[in-house]
C-alpha positions in Angstrom: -88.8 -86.3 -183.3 -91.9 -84.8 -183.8 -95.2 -85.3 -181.5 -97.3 -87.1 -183.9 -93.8 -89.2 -184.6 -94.0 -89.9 -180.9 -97.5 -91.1 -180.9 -97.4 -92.9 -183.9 -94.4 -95.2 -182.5 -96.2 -95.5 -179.2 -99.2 -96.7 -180.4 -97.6 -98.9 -183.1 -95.7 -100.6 -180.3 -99.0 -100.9 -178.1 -100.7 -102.5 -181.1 -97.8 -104.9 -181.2 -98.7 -107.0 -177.9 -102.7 -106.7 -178.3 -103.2 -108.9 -175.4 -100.8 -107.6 -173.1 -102.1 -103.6 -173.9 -105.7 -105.1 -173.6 -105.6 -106.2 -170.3 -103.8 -103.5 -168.7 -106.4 -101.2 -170.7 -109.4 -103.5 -169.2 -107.6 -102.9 -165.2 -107.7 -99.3 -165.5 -111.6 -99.4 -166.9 -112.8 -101.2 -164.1 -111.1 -98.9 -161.7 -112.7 -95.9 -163.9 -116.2 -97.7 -164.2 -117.0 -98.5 -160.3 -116.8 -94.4 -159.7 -118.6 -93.4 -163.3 -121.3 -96.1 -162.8 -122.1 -95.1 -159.2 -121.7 -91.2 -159.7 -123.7 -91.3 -163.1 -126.6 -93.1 -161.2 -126.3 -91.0 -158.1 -126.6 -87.9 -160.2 -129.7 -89.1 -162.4 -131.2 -89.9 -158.8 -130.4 -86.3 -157.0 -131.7 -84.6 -160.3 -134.7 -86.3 -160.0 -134.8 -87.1 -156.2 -137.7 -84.1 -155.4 -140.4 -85.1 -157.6 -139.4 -89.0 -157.1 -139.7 -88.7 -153.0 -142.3 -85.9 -152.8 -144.7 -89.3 -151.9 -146.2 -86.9 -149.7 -148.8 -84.4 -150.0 -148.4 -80.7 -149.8 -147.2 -79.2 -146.2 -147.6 -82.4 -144.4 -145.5 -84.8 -142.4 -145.8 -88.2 -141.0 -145.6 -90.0 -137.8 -144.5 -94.2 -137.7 -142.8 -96.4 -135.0 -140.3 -97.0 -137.6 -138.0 -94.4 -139.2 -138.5 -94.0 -143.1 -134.5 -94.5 -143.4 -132.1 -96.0 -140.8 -128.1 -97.1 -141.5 -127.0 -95.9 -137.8 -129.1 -97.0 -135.4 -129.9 -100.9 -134.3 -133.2 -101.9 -135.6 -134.0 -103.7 -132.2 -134.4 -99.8 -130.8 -137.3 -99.4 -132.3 -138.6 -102.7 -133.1 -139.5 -102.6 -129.0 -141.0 -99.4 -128.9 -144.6 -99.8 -128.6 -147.5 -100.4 -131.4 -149.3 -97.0 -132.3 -152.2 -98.1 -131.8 -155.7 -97.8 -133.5 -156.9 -96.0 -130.6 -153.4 -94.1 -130.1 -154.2 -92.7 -134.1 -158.0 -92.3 -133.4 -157.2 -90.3 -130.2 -154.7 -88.0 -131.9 -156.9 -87.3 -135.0 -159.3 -86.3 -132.4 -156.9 -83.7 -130.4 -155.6 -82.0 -133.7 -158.9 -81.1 -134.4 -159.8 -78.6 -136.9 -155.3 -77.5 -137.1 -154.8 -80.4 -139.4 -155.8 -82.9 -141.6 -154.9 -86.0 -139.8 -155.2 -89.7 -142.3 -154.0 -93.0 -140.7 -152.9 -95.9 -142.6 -151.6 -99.3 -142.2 -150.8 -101.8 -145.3 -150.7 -105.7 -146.1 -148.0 -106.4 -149.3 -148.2 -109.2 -151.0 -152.2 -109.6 -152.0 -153.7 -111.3 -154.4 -156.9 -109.3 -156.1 -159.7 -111.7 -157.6 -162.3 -111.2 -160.1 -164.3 -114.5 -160.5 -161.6 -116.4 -163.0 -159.0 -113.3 -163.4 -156.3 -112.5 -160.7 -153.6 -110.1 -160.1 -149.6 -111.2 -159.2 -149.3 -111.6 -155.6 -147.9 -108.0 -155.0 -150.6 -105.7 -154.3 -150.2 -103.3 -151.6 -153.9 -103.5 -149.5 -154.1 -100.5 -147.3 -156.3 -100.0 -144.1 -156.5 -96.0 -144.3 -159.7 -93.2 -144.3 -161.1 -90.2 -145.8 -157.7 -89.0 -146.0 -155.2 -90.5 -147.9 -156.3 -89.6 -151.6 -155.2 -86.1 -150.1 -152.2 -87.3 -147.6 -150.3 -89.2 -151.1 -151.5 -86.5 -153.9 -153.6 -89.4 -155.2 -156.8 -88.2 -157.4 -160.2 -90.1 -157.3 -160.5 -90.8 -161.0 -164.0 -92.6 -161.2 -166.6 -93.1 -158.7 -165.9 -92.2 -154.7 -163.5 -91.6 -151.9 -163.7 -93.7 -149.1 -165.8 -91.5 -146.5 -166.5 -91.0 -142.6 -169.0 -93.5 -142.6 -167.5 -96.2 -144.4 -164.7 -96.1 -141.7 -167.2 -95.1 -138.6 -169.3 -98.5 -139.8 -166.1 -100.6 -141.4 -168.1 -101.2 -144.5 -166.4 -103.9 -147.1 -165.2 -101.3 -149.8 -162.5 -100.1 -151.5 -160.9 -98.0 -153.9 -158.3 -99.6 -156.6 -155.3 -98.8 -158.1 -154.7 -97.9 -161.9 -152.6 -101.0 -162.3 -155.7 -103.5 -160.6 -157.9 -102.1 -162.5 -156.1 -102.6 -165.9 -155.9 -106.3 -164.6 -159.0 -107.5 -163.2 -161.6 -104.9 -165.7 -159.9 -104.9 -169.1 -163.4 -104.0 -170.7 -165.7 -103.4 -167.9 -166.6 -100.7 -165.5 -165.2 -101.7 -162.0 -167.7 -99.6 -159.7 -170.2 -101.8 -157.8 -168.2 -105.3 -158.5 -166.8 -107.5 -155.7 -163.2 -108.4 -155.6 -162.0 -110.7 -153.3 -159.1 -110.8 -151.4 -157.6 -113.4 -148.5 -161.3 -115.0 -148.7 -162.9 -111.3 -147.8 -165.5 -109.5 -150.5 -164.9 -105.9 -151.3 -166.9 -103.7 -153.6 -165.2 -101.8 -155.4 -167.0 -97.8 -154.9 -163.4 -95.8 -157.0 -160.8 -95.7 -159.0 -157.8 -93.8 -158.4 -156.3 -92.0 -161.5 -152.6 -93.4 -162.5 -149.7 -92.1 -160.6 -146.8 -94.1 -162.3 -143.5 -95.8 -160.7 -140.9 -93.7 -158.5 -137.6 -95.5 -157.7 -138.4 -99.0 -159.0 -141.8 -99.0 -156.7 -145.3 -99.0 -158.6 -147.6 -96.8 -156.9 -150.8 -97.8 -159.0 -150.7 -101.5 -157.6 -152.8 -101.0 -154.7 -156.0 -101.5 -152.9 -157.6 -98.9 -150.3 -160.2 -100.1 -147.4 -161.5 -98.6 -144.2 -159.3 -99.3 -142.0 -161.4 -100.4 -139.4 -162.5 -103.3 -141.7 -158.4 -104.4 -142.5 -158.3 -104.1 -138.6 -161.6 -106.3 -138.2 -160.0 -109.0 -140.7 -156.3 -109.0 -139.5 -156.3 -108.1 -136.0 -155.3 -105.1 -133.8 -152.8 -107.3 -131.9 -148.9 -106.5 -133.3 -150.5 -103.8 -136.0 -148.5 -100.4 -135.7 -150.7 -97.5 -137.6 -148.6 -94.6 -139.5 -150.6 -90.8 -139.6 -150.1 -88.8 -142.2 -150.5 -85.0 -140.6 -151.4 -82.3 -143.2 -150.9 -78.4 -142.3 -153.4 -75.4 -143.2 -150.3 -74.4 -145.4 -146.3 -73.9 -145.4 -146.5 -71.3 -142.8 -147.7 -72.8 -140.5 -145.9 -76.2 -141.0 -143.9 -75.7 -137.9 -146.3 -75.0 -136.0 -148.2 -78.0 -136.7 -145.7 -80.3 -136.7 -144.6 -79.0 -132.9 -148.3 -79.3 -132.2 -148.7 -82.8 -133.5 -145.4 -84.0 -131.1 -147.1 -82.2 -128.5 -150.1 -84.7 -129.2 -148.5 -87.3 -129.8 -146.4 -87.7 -126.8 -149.8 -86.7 -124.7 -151.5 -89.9 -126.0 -148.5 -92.0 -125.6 -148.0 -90.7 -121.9 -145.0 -89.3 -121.8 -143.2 -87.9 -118.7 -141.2 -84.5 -120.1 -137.8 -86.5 -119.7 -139.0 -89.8 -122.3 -137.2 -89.3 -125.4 -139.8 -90.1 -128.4 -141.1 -93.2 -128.9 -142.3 -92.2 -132.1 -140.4 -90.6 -135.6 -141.6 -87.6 -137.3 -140.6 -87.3 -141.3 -141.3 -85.3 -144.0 -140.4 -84.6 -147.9 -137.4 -82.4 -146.6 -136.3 -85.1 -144.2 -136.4 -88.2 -146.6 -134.2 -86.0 -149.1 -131.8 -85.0 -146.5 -131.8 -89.0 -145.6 -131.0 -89.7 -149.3 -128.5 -87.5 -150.0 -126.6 -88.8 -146.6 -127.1 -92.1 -148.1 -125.7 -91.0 -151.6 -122.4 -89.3 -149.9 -121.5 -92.5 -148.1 -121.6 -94.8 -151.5 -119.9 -91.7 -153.7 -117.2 -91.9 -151.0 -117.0 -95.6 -151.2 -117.2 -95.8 -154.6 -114.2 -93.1 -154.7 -112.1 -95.7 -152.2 -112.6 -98.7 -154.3 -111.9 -97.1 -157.3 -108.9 -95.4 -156.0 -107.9 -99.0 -154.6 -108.6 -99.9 -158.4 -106.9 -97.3 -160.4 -103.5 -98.3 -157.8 -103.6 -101.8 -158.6 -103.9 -100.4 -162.1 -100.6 -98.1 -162.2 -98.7 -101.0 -160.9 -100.2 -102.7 -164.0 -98.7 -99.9 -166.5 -95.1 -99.5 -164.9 -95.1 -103.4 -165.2 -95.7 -103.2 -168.7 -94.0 -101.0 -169.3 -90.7 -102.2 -167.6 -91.3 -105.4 -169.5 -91.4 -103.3 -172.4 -88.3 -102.0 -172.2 -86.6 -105.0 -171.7 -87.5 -106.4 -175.1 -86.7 -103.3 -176.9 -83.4 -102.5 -175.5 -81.7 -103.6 -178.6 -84.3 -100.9 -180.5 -83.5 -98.5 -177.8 -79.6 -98.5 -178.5 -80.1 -98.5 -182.2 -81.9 -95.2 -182.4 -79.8 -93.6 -179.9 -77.0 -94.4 -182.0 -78.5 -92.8 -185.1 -79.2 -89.7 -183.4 -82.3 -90.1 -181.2 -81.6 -88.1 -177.7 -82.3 -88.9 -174.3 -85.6 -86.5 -174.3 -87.0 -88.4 -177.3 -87.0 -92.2 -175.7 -88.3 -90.7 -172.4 -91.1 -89.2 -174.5 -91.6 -92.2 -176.6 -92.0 -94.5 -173.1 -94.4 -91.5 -171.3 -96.9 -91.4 -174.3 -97.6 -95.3 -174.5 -97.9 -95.3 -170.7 -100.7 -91.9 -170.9 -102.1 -93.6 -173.9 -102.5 -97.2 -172.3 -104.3 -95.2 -169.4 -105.8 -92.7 -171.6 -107.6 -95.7 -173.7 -108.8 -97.7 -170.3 -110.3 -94.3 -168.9 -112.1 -93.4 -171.9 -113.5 -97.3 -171.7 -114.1 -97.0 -168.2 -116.1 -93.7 -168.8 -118.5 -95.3 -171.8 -119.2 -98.2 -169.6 -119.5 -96.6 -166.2 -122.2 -94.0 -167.8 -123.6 -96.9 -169.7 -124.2 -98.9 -166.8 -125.4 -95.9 -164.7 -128.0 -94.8 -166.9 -129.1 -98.4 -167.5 -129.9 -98.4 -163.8 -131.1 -95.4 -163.7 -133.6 -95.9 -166.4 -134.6 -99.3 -164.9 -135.7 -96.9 -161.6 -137.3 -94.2 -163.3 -135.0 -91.8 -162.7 -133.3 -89.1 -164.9 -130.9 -89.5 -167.6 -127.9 -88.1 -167.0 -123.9 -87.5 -168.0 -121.7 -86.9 -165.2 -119.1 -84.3 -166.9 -117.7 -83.2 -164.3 -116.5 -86.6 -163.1 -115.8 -87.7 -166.4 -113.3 -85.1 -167.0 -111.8 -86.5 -163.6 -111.8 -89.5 -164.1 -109.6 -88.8 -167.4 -107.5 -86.6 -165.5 -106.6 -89.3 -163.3 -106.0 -91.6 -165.7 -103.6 -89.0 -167.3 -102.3 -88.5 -163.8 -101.6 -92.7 -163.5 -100.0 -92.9 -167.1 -97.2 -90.2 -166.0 -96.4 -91.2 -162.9 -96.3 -95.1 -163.1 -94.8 -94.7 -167.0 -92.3 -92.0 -165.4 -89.3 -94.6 -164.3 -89.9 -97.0 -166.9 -89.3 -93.8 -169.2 -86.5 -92.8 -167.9 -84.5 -96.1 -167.3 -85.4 -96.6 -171.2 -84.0 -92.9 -171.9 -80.7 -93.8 -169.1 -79.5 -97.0 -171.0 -76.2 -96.8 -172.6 -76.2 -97.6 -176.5 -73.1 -99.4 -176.5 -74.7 -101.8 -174.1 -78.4 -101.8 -175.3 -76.9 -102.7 -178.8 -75.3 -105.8 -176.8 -78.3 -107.1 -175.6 -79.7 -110.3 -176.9 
């Protein structure tokens, strides 16, 4: 028998019991899909991970209570370290002098803007900062004024908004010198910031910036934990800065030499180093539960197969007695099982990169197709189709025609 004989008779018998070939075909694409999906999405995500997390500015770092990231380590640990402080932050700014550009901020989510009879959705990011933010987050003042010295030294009732408050509130009017109001407190409005876009699902023009010693006048200092933002001169002396600023830092807390930090210290490098941890641990699980998958799935094809042979022993005996050898009926068997698998990877593949890019595009990230895992994935499937299809081959190829031709 020829190879496209082979084939031809495979698929001809696959096409025979639709429903049966379907749903072994749909048990192998979800097996392929859960390792496309996730590895098509992770790669969109890692090609565009440096621009998407580079939230901040040029040769700078940050300092929180709180860690940017955290899967390892109970929340509670630092949930009881203590507040930084608005006079912590002040006190540090102070010490780093002239080595660094030093911005605090603290936010509110969840606002609500409002213009006289036009309001924003409740999601507006208010944020209690100074001079230094527009710098800190790469932001640009696009009309009117940064917030300055004096506008934090006196907590004046300003503010600066964001591209997408803007948009909402002054359709077709100039925002400078108007009042908005939010929770019950008036705010004039002194800048706009220029459009920065989304990153990762999160909208960074949907905010509103204010001294923070007014937010800390209207909310409170009790329970408030401030976050500084700590620029170096430039990338060579980064290090030195950032050892500088823990120095600092630990002075104002009051640290003996053997207290560990009560305090984390982040930058760009460290948030993609955090992500790409991240990203290893759900590629690895997404490579368990679709190796779990694909199992489940080869059991799936020698069953089919078995059952196959079954109800063609009678065919099987008649072609062995006009001539077809042992080679060609283990063939016949191995091709439908590689094809079966075959035609669930290639489904697996279309939808997995579907689905990935779908999510990808819904976070802003990069459109991408995973070839390398692709080619895997069909390489596996391949894999599964010749070894579960293997015995079901062969105990075709092993019957005896004088007995297959008895079978009823």
């Amino acid at each position: 028998m020829l190879g496209t004989e082979i084939l031809r008779l495979a698929f001809a018998s696959l096409n025979s019991n639709k429903l049966r070939s379907s749903l072994t075909v749909l048990g192998i694409a979800v097996g392929v899909f859960s390792v496309i999906g996730v590895m098509t999405l992770i790669n969109g995500m890692r090609s565009s991970i440096e621009s998407g997390l580079n939230v901040l500015g040029a040769n700078s770092f940050q300092i929180s209570k709180f860690p940017p990231i955290n899967f390892s380590d109970p929340w509670t640990r630092f949930r009881n370290r203590r507040d930084i402080s608005f006079a912590h932050a002040n006190r540090f700014k102070e010490l780093m002098g002239e080595s660094a550009r030093v911005n605090l901020q603290i936010s509110r989510r969840g606002q609500t803007v409002i213009l006289r009879d036009r309001r924003t959705n409740p999601n507006v990011n208010l944020i209690g900062t100074d001079e230094n933010y527009v710098n800190a987050f790469n932001y640009d003042v696009a009309v009117g004024r940064n917030l300055g010295p004096e506008d934090v030294e006196f907590g004046r009732s300003v503010c600066i908004i964001g591209a997408d408050v803007e948009q909402k509130l002054f359709p077709d009017e100039d925002p400078l010198g108007k009042l908005v109001r939010i929770n019950s407190q008036n705010y004039t409005v002194v800048g706009l910031l220029a459009p920065k876009g989304s990153s990762f699902g999160g909208n960074r023009d949907n905010l509103v910036l204010t001294p923070i010693t007014r937010f800390l006048a209207v909310y409170g200092r009790s329970w408030r934990s401030i976050s500084l933002n700590v620029q170096a001169p430039s990338q060579a002396e980064l290090q030195d800065t950032q050892e500088k600023a823990v120095g600092m830092m630990r002075l104002v807390r009051g640290l003996h030499p053997e207290n560990f930090n009560d305090f984390e210290v982040f930058s760009n490098e460290s948030l993609i180093d955090a992500f790409n941890k991240i990203a290893d641990v759900v590629a690895a699980g997404a490579l368990i539960v679709s190796a779990i998958a694909l199992l489940a799935s080869g059991v799936g094809v020698m069953n089919i197969m078995l059952v196959s042979v079954t109800e063609r022993t009678k065919e099987i005996g008649i072609r062995k007695s006009i001539g077809a050898k042992k080679r060609n009926i283990l063939l016949q068997f191995l091709a439908e099982a590689v094809a079966l698998s075959l035609i669930g990877g290639v489904a697996g593949v279309s939808i997995g990169v579907g689905g990935g890019n779908t999510v990808a595009y819904l976070m802003n990230t990069a459109i991408t197709f995973p070839w390398l895992w692709a080619c895997i994935g069909l390489l596996v499937c391949g894999g599964i189709g010749i070894v579960f299809g293997l015995y079901p081959a062969w105990k075709a190829a092993s019957l005896d025609p004088i007995e297959a031709l008895r079978y009823e």
